[in-house]
N, C-alpha and C positions, 0 to 999 in steps of 0.2 A: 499300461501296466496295471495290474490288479491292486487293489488297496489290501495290502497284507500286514499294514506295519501295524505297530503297538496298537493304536486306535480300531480298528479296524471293526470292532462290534462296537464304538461307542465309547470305546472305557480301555485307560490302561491296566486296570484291574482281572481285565477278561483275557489278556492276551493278545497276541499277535493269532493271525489267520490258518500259517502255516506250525501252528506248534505242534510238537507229537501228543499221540493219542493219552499219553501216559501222563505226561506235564498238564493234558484237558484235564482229564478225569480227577486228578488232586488237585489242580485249580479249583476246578466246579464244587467237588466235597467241601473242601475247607469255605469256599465261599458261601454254600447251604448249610454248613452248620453255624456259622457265623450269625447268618440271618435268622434262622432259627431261637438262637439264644438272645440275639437282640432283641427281636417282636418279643418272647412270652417275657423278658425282662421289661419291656416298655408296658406290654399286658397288664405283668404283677405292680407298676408304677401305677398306671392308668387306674386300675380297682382299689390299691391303697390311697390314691389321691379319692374319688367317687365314695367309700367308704367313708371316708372322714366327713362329706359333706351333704350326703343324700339321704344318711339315717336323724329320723326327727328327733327333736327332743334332747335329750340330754350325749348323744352321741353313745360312742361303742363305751358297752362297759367294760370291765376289767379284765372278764371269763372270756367272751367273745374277743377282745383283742389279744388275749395271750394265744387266743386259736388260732387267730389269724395271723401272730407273726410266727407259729411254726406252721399251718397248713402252706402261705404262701410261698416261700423258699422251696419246699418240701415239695410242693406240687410244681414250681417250675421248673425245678431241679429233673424230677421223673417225666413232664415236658419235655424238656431235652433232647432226655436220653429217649425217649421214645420218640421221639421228631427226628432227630440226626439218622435214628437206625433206619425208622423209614424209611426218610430221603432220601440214607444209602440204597436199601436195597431198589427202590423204584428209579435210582436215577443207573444203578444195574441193569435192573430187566429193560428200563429204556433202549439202554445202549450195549446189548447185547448187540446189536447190527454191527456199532463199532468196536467193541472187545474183537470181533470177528472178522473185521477192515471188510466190511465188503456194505454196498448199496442199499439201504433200506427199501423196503417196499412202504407201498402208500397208506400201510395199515401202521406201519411201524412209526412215517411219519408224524401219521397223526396222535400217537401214542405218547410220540416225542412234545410235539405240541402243546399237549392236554397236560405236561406231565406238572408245570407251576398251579393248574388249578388243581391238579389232587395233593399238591402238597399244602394249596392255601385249603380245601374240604380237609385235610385231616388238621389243621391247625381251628376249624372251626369247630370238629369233632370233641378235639380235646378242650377249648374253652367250654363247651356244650357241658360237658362233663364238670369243669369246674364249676357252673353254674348253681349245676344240680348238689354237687358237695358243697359249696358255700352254702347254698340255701339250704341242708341239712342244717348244717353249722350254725346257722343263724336262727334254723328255727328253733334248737335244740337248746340253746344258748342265750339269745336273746329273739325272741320270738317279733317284735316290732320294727326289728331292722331286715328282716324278711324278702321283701318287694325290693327296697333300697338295695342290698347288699346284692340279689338278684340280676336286676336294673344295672347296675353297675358292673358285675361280671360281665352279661350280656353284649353291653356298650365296648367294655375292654376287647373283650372276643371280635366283634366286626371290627373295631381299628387296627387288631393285629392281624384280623385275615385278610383285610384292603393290602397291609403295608406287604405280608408274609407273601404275598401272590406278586406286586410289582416287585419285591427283593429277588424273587424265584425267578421270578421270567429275565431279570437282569442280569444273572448267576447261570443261569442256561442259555442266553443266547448263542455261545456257541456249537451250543449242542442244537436248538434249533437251524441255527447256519448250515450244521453239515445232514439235517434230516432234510433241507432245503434244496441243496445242491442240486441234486438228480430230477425234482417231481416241480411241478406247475406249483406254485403260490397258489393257484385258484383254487387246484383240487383237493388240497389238503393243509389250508389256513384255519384259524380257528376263532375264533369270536372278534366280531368287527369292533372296530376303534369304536363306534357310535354306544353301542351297547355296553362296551368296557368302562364307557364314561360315567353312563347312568350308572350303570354299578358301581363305582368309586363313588358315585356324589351319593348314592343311596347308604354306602356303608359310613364314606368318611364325613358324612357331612349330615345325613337325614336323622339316622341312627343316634347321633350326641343332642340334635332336636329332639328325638323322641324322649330322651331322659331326660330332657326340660319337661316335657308333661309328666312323664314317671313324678318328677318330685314336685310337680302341682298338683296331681292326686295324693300325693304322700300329705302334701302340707293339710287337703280338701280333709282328708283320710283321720288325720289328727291334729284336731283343731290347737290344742295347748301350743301347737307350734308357732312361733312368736314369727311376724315381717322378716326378722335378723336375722332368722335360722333362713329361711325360704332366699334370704340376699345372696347367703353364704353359697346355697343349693344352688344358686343362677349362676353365680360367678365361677364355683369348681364348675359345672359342667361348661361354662364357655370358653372358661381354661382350658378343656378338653377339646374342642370344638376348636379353637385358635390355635392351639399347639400341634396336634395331631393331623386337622384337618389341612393347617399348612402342609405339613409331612407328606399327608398325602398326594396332597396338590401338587409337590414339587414332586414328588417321585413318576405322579402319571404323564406330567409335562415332561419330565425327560424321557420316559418310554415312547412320548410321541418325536422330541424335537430331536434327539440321536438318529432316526434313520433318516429324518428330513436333512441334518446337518451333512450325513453322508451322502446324499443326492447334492446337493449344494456344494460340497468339497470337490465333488466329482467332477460336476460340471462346470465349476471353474479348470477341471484340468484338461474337460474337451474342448473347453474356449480357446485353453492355449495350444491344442493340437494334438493332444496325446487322447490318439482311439483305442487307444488299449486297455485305457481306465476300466477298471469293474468292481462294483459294490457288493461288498459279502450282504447278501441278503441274510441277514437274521430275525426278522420279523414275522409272525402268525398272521398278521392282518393285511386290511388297505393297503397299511403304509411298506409293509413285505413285498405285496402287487407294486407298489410305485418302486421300491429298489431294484424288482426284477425289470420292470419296463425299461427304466435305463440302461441297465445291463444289453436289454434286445434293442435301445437305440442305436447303446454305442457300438454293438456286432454289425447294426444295421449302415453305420455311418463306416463304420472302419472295412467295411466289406464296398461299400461307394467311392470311397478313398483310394479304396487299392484300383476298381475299375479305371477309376481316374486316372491314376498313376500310368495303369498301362494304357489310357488311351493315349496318355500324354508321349508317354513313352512309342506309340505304332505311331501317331500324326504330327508329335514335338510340342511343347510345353503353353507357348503362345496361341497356337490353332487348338487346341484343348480349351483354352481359358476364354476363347472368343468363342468357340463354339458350345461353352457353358452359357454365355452370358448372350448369346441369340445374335452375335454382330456379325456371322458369316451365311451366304446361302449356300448350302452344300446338295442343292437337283440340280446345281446346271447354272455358270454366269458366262459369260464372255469377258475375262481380263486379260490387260496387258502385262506380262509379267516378263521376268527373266531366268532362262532356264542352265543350269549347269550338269555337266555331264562328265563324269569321271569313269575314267578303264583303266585297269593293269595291260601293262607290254609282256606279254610272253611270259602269261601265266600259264598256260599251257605247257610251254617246255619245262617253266619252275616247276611245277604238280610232279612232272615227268620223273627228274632227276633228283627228287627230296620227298620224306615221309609225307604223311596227310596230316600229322600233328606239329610236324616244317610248315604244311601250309596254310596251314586252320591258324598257328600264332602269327604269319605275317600277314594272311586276313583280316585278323580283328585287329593287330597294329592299323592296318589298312583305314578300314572303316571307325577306326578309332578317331583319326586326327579327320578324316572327311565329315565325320558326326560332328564334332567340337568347334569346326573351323564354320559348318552350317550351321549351328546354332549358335554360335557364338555372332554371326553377320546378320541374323533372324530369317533366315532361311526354312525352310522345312525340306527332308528329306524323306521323298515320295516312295524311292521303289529301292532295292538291293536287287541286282539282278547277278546272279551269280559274283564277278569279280567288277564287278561295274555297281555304279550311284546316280540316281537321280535326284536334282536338290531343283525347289522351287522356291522364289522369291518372287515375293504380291500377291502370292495366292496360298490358303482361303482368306490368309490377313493383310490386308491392303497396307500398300507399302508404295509411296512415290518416292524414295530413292532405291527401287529393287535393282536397277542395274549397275548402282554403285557397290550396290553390297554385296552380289554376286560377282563380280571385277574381283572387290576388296577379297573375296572367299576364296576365287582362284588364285589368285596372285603369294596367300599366306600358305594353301592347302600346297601348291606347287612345291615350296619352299621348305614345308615341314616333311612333306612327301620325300624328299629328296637328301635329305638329313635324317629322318627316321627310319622310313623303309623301304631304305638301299639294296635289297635283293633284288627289287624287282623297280621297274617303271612304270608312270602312268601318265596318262592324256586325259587334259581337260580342257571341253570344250563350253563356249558361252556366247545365249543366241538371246536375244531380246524381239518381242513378237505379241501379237493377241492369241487366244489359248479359249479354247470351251472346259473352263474347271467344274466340275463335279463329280455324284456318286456314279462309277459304273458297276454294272451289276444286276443282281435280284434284290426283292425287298427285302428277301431272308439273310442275304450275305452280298454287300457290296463294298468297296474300296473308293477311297478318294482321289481321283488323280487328273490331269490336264493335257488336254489331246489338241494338236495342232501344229505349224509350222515351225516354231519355235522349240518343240522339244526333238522333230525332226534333224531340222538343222544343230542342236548343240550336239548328237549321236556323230554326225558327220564329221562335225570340227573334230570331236574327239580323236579322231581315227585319223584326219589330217595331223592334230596336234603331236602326235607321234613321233613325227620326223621332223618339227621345227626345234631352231634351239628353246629350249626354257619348257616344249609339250604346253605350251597353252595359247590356242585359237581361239580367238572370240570376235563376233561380228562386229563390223566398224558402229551399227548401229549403237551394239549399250555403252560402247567406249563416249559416243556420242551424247548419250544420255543420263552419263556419268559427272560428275563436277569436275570444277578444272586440276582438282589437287589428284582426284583420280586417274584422270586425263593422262596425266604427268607419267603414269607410269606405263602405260603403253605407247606405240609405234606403228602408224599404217605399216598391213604386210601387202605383198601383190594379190589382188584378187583372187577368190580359188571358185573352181565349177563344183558345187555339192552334187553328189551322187541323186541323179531323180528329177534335177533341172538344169536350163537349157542357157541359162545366165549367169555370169560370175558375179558372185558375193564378197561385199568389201569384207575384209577382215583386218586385225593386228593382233600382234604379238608384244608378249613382255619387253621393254625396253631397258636396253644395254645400261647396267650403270654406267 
């Protein structure tokens, strides 16, 4: 079964798998504008906090702070509103493929892909821009807090484009999932785990170093700056550094450990047997590649499963599982087994005087209860030959009570035969004997089966069985080779001449309650 439920990209926030395209597309919006106003809010935090602590000397004067607390609101306000419309209209032309319900092509994919980096480049565009206006501002105003206020924007700017790009990418996975669907992870993934890392430690972490030296130049830069100022200048920025850089940390940690955890959920559910399992890949990278390989294990496994099944099903459930596990020779052995042989009486007239869909259901009643009754004694049934059965016991899996359980298979099959389907009759006969089992055939296409005296003679009894009370013949031998409690239930009959030899063969029949 597919992993469609609530979790499915990672997050109950993202939705379930199967939701409409209409319920995506306003998921996704609200959840890019969301993120949106959060970074350049954390942004105008991060510069107000850096501000306070990176300008030397006497800090911000009066002019310059009244500027900044209307430039700041005012610029992340217009932020915003020019970030949301963006992300609208590109998370649009993205999904143009889906407004359209039909299959992206490989350019569209990678369109789809790329589309958290151009929203995290336009979030770096616009701090760029704030940079350049604070530092007007500053110089215009207060000329010495210049570098600092600079410095500061700067630093704000990479923390919100680290965060604004893992929010994005976590906000569109499902929109990666379905650019996914159709095209190879290989051919159109987009920047590997390795390299997204450096990046994240170069923004979230290298970057807030760098303005540990910004304000060791600053202090170098103006000496009147006292140890206390320069303390302050360590401490804001490793507050930035400690708060942010956590942020960061945990944000890239779960962009990697969300598709690992869905590999991991998964494969606990092929443990328990279900090949049906499949991981919505929504990943651009590596770890994209690793939820599609599962995906082609579990095809791969549940395509192996069904083979199984039907071998199980052509040679019966136990000769499958021994012949999984290497414990049979299937070119050829020589064993002793015992063989049982079932026929319908005058099926030939039945067919005659009733539809083909009369005869087809007391067919498979037929071979219904003869299936059940040999698997259920650990028999295997070798051949269906028209209205007749071939059932082998000890062969290809060795069995030293096969001539009990063959006894035991006729004696139930008779019984069930004879209560369920009463249209017709049938003869079964049962020979005990050594047998040459293996494949006959080409190497292209061969069958399993056992040729020798033993399945000669149980055809014969059959045919005798016919006319005795109860229809079930079987050689004196397997009654012989049966236990006593088996024993018990048959009866020497008189000798009979099988059809092809020159000797009477002991035989018995079901015995009289």
């Amino acid at each position: 079964m597919a992993r469609t439920g609530d979790a499915a990209y990672g997050s109950l926030l993202l939705g379930s798998a199967d939701q409409g395209l209409r319920r995506l597309r306003v998921r996704v919006q609200v959840l890019l504008t969301v993120l949106i106003i959060a970074t350049n809010v954390i942004g105008a935090m991060v510069v107000a906090a850096l501000s306070l602590v990176v300008i030397p000397g006497e800090g911000i004067n009066a002019r310059f702070g009244t500027a900044l607390a209307i430039a700041t609101p005012t610029y992340v306000l217009a932020a915003v509103v020019f970030g949301a419309t963006y992300g609208t209209l590109s998370l649009f032309k993205s999904l143009r493929w889906a407004v359209r319900e039909r299959t992206p092509t490989e350019a569209e994919g990678r369109e789809a892909l790329r589309l958290p980096w151009r929203l995290s480049l336009m979030q770096a565009c616009l701090w760029d821009l704030a940079a350049v206006l604070y530092g007007v501002l500053a110089f215009l105003l207060q000329p010495r807090a210049v570098l600092g206020v600079i410095a500061g924007v700067v630093i704000a700017g990479l923390v919100v484009t680290t965060i604004a790009y893992l929010f994005a990418e976590f906000a569109l996975r499902p929109v990666t999932a379905r650019a996914l669907e159709e095209h190879d992870v290989e051919k159109i993934r987009g920047v590997g785990v390795q390299w997204r890392l450096l990046v994240f430690w170069g923004l979230g972490t290298a970057a807030p170093v760098l303005g540990l030296v910004v304000a060791a130049v600053m202090v170098l830069a103006f000496p009147e700056s006292s140890k206390t100022q320069f303390a302050i200048v360590v401490l804001g920025l490793s507050g930035v550094v400690l708060a942010f850089g956590l942020l960061v940390t945990v944000l890239t940690t779960r962009s990697i450990i969300n598709p690992l955890q869905s590999v991991t959920a998964a494969l606990g559910q092929v443990r328990d047997g279900d090949y049906d399992t499949r991981i919505v890949v929504y990943d651009g990278t590596e770890l994209g590649v690793l939820q599609a390989g599962f995906n082609d294990m579990a095809a791969g496994l549940r395509e192996r499963e069904t083979i199984r099944d039907m071998f199980g099903r052509h040679v019966g459930r136990e000769v499958a599982a021994a012949a999984q596990a290497g414990e049979v020779e299937l070119g050829g052995e020589t064993r002793r087994v015992s063989v049982l042989f079932v026929d319908l009486v005058s099926s030939t007239t039945y067919a005659t005087e009733h539809t083909p869909a009369d005869v087809v259901a007391v067919l498979n009643r037929f071979f219904g209860v003869v299936v059940e009754e040999v698997d259920r004694h650990h028999g295997l049934v070798n051949k269906f030959m028209g209205d007749a059965v071939l059932a082998i016991f000890g062969a290809p899996v060795d069995r030293p009570d096969h001539a009990e359980q063959a006894l035991a298979a006729a004696r139930t099959m008779a019984r069930r035969l004879a209560a369920e389907v009463t249209e017709v009759g049938a003869g079964i006969g049962v020979a005990t004997g050594e047998v040459v089992a293996g494949n006959i055939g080409d190497e292209s296409r061969f069958e399993y089966t056992v040729i020798g005296d033993a399945v000669n003679s149980a055809s014969r009894l059959t045919d005798l069985a016919k006319d005795v009370p109860g229809q079930v013949l079987v050689m004196q031998a397997s009654v012989d080779a049966a236990s006593e409690a088996e024993q018990s239930h048959w009866t020497p009959a008189a000798p009979v001449t099988l059809r092809g030899r020159s000797t009477p063969t002991p035989v018995a029949v079901l015995a009289i309650p």
